[in-house]
ChimeraX commands (.cxc) that place a marker at each C-alpha (Angstrom):
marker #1 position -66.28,109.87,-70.87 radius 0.5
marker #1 position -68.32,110.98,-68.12 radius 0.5
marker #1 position -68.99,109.17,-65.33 radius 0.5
marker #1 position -71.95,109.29,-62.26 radius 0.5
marker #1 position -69.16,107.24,-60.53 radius 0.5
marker #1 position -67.99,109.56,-57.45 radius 0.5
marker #1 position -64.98,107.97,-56.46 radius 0.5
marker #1 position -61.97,108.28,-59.26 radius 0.5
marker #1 position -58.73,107.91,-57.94 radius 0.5
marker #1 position -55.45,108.06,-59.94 radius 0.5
marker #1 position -52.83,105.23,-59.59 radius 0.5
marker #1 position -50.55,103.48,-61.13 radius 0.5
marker #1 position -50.48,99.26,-61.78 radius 0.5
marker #1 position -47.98,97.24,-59.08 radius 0.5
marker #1 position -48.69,94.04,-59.77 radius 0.5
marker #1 position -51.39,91.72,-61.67 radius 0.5
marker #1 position -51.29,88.21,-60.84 radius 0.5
marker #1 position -53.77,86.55,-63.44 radius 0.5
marker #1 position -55.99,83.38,-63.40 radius 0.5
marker #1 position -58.59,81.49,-65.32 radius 0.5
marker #1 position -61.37,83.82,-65.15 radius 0.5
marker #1 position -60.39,86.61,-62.29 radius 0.5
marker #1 position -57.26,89.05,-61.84 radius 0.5
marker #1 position -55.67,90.60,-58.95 radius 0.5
marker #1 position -54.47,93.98,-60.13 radius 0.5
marker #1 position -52.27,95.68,-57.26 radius 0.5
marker #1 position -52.45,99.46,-57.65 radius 0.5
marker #1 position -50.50,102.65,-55.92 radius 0.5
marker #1 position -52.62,105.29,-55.83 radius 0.5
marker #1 position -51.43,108.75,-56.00 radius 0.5
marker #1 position -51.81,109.34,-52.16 radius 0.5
marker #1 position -49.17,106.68,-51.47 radius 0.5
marker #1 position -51.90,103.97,-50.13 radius 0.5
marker #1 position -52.39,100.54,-52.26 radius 0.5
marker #1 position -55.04,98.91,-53.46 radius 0.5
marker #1 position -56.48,95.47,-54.97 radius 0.5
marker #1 position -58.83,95.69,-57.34 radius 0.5
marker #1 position -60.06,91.79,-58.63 radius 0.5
marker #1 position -61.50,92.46,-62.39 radius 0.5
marker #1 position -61.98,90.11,-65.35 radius 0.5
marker #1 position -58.51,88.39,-67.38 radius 0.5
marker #1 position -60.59,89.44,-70.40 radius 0.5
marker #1 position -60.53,93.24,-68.81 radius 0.5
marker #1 position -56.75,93.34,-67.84 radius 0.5
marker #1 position -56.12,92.35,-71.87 radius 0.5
marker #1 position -58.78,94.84,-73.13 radius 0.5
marker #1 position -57.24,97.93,-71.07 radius 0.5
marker #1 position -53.73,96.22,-71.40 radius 0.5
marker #1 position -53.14,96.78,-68.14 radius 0.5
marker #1 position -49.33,95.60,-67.20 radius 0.5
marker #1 position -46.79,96.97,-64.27 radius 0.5
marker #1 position -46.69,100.58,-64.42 radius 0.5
marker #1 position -50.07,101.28,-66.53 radius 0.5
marker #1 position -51.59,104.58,-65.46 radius 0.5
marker #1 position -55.82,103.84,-63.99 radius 0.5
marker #1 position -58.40,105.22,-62.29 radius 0.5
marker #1 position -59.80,103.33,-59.41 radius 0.5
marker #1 position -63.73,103.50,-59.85 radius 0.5
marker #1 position -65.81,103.01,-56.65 radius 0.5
marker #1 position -69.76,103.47,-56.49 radius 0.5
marker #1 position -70.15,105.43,-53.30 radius 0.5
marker #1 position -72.74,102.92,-51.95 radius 0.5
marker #1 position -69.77,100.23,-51.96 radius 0.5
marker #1 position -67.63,102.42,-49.81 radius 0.5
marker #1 position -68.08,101.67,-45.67 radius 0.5
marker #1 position -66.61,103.50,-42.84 radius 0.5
marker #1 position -65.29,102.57,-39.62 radius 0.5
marker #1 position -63.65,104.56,-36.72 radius 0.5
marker #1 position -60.52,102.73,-37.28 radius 0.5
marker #1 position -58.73,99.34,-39.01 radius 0.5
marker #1 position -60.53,96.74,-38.79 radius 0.5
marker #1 position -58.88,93.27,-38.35 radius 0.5
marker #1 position -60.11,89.99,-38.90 radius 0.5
marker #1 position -62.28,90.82,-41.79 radius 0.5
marker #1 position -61.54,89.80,-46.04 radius 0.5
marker #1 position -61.85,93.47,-46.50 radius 0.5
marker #1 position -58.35,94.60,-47.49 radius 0.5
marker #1 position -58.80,97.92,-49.33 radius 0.5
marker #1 position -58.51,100.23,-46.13 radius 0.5
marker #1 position -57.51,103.38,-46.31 radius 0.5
marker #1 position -57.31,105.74,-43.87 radius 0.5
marker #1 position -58.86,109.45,-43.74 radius 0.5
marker #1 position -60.81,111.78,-42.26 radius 0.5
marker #1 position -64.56,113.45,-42.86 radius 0.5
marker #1 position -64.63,116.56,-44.43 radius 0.5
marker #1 position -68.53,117.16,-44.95 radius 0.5
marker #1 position -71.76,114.95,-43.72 radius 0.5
marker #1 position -75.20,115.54,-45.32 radius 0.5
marker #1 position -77.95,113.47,-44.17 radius 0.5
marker #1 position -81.56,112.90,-44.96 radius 0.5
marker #1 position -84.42,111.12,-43.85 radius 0.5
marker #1 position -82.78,107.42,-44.39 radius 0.5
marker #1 position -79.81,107.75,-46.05 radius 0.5
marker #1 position -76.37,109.68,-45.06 radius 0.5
marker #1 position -73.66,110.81,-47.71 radius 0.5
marker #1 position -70.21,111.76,-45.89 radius 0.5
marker #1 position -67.25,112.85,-48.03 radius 0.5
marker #1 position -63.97,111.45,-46.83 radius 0.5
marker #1 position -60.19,112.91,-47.29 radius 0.5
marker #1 position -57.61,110.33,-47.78 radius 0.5
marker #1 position -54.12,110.99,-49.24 radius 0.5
marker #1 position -54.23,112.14,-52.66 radius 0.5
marker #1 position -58.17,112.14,-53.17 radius 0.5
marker #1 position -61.28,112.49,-51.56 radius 0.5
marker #1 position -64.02,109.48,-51.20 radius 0.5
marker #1 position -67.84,109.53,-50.81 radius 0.5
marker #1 position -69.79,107.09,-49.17 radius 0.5
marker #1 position -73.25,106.43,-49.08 radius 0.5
marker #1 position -74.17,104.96,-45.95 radius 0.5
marker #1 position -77.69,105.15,-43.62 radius 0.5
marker #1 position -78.70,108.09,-41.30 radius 0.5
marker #1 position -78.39,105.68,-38.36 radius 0.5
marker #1 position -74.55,104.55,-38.81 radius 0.5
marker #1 position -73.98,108.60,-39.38 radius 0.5
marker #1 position -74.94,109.21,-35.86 radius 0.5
marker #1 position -74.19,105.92,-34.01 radius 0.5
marker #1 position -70.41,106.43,-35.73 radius 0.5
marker #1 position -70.51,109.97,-34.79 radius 0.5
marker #1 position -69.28,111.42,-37.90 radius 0.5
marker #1 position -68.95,115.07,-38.58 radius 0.5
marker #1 position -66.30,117.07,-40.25 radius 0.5
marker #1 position -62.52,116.47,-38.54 radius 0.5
marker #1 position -63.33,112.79,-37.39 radius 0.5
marker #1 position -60.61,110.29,-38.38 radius 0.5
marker #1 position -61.96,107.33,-40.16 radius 0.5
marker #1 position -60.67,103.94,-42.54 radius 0.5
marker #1 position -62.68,103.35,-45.64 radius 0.5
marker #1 position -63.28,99.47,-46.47 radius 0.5
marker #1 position -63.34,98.72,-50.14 radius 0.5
marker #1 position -63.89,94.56,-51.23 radius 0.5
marker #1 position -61.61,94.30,-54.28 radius 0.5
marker #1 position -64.46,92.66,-56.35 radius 0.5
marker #1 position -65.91,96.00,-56.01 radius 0.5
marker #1 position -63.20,98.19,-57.53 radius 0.5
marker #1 position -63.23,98.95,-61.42 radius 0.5
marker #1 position -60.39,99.91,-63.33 radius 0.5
marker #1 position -60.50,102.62,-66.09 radius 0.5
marker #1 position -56.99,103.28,-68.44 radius 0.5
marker #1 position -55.92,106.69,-67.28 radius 0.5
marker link #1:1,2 radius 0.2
marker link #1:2,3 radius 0.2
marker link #1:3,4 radius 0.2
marker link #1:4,5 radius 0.2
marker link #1:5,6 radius 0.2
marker link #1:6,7 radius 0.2
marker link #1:7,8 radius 0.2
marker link #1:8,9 radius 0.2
marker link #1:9,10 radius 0.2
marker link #1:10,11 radius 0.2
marker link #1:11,12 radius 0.2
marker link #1:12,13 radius 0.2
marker link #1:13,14 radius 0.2
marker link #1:14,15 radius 0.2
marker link #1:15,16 radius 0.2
marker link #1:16,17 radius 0.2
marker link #1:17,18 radius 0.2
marker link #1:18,19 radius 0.2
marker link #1:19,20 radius 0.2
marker link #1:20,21 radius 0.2
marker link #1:21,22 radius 0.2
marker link #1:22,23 radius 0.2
marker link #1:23,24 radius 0.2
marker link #1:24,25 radius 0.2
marker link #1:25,26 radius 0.2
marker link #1:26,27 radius 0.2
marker link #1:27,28 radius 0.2
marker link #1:28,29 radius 0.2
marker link #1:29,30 radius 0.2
marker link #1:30,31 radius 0.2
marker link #1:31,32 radius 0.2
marker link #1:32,33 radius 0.2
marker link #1:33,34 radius 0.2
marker link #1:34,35 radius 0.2
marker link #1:35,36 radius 0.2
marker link #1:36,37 radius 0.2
marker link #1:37,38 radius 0.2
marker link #1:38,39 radius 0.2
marker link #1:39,40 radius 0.2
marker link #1:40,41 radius 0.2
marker link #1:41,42 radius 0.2
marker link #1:42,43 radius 0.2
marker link #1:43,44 radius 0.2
marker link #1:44,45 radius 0.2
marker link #1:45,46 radius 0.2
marker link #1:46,47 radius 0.2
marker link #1:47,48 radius 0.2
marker link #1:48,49 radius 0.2
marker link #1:49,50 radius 0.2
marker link #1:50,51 radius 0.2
marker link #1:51,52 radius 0.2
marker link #1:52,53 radius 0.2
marker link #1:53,54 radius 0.2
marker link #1:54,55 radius 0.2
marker link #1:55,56 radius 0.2
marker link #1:56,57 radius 0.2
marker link #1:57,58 radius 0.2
marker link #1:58,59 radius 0.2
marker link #1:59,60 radius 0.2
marker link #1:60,61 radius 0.2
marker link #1:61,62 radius 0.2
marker link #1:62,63 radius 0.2
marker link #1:63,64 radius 0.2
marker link #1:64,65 radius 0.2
marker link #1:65,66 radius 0.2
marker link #1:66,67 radius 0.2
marker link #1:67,68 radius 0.2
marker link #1:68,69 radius 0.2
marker link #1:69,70 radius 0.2
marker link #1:70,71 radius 0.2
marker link #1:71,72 radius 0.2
marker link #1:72,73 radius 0.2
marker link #1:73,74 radius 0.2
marker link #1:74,75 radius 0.2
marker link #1:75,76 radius 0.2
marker link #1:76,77 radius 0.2
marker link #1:77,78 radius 0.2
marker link #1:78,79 radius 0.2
marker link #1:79,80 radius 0.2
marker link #1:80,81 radius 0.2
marker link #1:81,82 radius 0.2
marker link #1:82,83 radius 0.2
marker link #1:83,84 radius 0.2
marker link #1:84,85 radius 0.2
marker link #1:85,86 radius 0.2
marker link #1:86,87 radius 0.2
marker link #1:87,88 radius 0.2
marker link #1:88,89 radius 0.2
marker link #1:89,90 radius 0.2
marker link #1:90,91 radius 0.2
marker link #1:91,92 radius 0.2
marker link #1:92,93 radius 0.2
marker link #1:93,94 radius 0.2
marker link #1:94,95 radius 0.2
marker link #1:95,96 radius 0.2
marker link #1:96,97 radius 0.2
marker link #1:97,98 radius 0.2
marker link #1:98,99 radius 0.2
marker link #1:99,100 radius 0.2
marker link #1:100,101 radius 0.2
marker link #1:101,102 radius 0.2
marker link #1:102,103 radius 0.2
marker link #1:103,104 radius 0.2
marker link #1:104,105 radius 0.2
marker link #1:105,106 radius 0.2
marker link #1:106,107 radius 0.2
marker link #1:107,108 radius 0.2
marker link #1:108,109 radius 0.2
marker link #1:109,110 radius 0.2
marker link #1:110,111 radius 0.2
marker link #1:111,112 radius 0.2
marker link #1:112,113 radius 0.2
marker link #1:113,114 radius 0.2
marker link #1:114,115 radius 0.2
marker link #1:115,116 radius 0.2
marker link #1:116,117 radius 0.2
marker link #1:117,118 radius 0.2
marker link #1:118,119 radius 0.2
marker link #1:119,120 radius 0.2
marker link #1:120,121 radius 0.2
marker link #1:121,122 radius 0.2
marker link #1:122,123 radius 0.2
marker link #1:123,124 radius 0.2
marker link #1:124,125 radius 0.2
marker link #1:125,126 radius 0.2
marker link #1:126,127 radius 0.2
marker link #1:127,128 radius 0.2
marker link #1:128,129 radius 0.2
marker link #1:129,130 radius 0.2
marker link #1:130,131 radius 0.2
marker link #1:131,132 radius 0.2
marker link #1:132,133 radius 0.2
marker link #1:133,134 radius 0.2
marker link #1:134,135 radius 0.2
marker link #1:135,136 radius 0.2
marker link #1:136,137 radius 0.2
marker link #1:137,138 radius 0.2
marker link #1:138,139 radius 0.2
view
């Protein structure tokens, strides 16, 4: 299947703690870093997703936000840490490709948080992902 979904990133299923409704599914991604993803129970069965299940984290671009380092007292807890590798900006809207270990991210942010962040190619940065906004495809 193919996807207008930018951000794939290969891992492999730590940990899924399930409740009613929600689950947390804990995931090492090939880069090293982990990440949370909080899907549906009835997704976890479908993709019969268990401790050491191959996935692909799915991220829109317009979900990923970048700061110029961790940030702390925030629910955000998908961080990962990178740096730009190519900025392309239009009237409004900025897209700005980020390197992290084992993948690369895009994120869709504004024109104005391009410039007042100063990003350009070589400038470290931390990508903040909500887990509610990470999907999980069987890899």
């Amino acid at each position: 299947m193919t996807l207008s979904i930018r951000n794939q990133l290969a891992g492999t299923v730590t940990a899924v703690t399930t409740g009613e409704a929600m689950a947390s599914v804990k995931v090492r991604l090939a880069g090293g870093q982990d990440i949370t993803a909080a899907i549906t129970t009835d997704a976890v069965k479908d993709l019969g997703l268990a401790e050491g299940s191959a996935v692909k984290a799915l991220v829109k671009s317009t979900e990923v936000a970048l700061a110029t380092g961790r940030v702390e007292g925030v629910s955000i807890r998908n961080q990962l840490a990178g740096s730009v590798t190519d900025v392309a900006t239009g009237g409004a809207m900025g897209s700005v490709k980020v390197s992290v270990e084992g993948g690369e991210l895009t994120s869709a942010i504004t024109k104005d948080a391009v410039e007042d962040l100063g990003l350009k190619a070589g400038v470290s940065v931390v990508a903040l992902i909500k887990a509610t906004e990470i999907s999980l495809a069987s890899a």
